[in-house]
N, C-alpha and C positions, 0 to 999 in steps of 0.2 A: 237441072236434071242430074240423076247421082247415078253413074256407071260403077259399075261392080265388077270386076276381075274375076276373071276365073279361076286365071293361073294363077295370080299371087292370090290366094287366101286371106291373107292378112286383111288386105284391101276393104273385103269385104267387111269388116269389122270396121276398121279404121277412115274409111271414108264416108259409111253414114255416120257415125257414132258422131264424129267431126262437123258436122254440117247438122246438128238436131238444134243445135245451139241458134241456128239461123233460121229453124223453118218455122215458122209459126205450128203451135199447138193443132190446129185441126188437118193440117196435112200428113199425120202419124198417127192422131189418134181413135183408137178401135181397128187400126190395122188389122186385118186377117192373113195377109203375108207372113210377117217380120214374128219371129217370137220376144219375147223377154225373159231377161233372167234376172235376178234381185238377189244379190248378196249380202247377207245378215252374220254381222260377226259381236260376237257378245262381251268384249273388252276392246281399251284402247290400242292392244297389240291386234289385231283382227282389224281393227277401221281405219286403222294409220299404214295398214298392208299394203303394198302395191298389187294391182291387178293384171296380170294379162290372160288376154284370150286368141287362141290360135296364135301362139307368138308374139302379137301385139302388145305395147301397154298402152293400157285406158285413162289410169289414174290409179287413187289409192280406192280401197273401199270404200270408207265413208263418203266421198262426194258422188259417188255412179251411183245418183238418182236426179229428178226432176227434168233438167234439159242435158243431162248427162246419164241418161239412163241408158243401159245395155239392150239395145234390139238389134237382134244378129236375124240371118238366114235361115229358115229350117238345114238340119241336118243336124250332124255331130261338128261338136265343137268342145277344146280344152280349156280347161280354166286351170291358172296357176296361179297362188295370191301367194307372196314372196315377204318375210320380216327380217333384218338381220339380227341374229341368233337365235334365228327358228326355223324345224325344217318346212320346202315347201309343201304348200299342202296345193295336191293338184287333182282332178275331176275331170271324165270325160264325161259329157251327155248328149243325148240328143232330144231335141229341140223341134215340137209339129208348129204348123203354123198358126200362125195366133198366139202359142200358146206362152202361158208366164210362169216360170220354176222359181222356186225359192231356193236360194243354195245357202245351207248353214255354213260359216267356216271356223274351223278350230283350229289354231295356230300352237303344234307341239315344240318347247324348248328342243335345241339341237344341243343331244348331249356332248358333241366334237367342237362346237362351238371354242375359239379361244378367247380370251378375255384378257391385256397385257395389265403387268402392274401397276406401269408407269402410261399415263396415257400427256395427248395438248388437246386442248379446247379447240373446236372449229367452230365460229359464230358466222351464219350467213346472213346477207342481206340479196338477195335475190329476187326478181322480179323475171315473169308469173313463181308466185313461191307455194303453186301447186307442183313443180317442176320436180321429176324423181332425181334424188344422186348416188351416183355411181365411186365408188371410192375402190380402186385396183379391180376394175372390169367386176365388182360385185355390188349389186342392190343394197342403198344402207338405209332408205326413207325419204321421203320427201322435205324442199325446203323448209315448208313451215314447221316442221320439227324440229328444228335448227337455230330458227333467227327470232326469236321470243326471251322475254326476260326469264332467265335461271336455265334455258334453252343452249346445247350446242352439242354437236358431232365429236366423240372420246374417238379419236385417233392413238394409236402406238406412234411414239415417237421415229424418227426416219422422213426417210421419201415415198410420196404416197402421188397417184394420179388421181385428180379428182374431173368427172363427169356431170356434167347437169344439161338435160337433155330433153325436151318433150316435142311428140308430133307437131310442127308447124312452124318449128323455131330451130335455129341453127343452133347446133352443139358448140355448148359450152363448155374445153375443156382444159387444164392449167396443172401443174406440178409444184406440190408443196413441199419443202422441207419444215421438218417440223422436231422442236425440242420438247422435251420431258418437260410436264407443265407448263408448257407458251400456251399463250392464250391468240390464236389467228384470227383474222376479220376475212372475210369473203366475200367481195362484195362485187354483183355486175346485174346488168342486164339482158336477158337473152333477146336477142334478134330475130325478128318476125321473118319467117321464109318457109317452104313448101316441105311438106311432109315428108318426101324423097330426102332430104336434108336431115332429117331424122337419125340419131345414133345408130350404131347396129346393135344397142345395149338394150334397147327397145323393142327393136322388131327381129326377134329369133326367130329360126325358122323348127319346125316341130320336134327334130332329131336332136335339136340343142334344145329344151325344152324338156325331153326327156330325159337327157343325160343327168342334168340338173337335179330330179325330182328324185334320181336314183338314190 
């Protein structure tokens, strides 16, 4: 049985989206409740975005589909799909029931963006390496962008906090010093534990959300 919160919103996102994964295919589907929404982005900066709705994050785009697909509530709800060095691109809708929206998303370079000259390598090895990371309280991508051959995080040298954080799993989080061309290894496990555990990099609430998108 999946309770839905009223007052935290998020919830409602987050706590079925979490549990689709578990329910077998005929308990969801042809819903008349629940709507859907399908996110379509037309390059790899667009499918490697992170997601979030009403605060929450889901994932990146490319994987919210099959038993990770988006069925929210009717009403209105915001989407915000986030790339580092790009602004975000954010969407209100609303949503009848039943019903399935296709969201295009186009992801515009941020022309303030900085780029340093000198950067160090971060190579992760993480585990779920769907997991998003946070580098100085800012979205930089998911592991698996990271821990692949020719793969790794261009950090400015310095002191940097790194974040890796996903609903259901206790945060992940460590402080690097880093030199001009070092090459870092990153390497852990995240710890299976209850969504409340959850960063609060992940679940913003709508006024942070907006401030962002400004």
């Amino acid at each position: 049985m999946i309770v839905l919160s009223k007052s935290a919103k998020f919830l409602n996102v987050a706590l079925f989206l979490g549990c689709l994964a578990y329910l077998p295919p005929a308990l969801y589907a042809g819903n008349e409740v629940l709507g859907e929404i399908q996110l379509v982005g037309p390059t790899k900066v667009e499918k490697s975005s992170g997601v979030w709705v009403d605060g929450q994050y889901l994932g990146y785009l490319k994987e919210l589909k099959g038993s990770k697909t988006v069925l929210l509530l009717p009403g209105e709800h915001e989407i915000a799909v986030r790339q580092a060095g790009y602004k975000d691109f954010t969407q209100k809708l609303v949503l009848e029931p039943g019903q399935k929206l296709t969201l295009n998303v186009a992801m515009e370079p941020d022309p303030q963006a900085h780029y340093p000259e000198q950067t160090a390598q971060v190579k992760m090895s993480v585990s779920p390496n769907r997991a998003p990371v946070f580098v100085d309280e800012r979205y930089v991508g998911h592991v698996d962008e990271f821990d692949g051959p020719g793969q790794a995080l261009l950090l400015a040298p310095g002191k940097h906090r790194v974040k890796i954080t996903l609903p259901g799993y206790q945060t992940f989080e460590t402080e690097v010093s880093l030199l001009a061309t070092q090459q870092f290894e990153l390497k852990t496990d995240l710890v299976k534990g209850s969504i409340t555990q959850a960063g609060p990099l992940i679940k913003e609430n709508s006024s942070e959300v907006a401030n962002r998108a400004r």
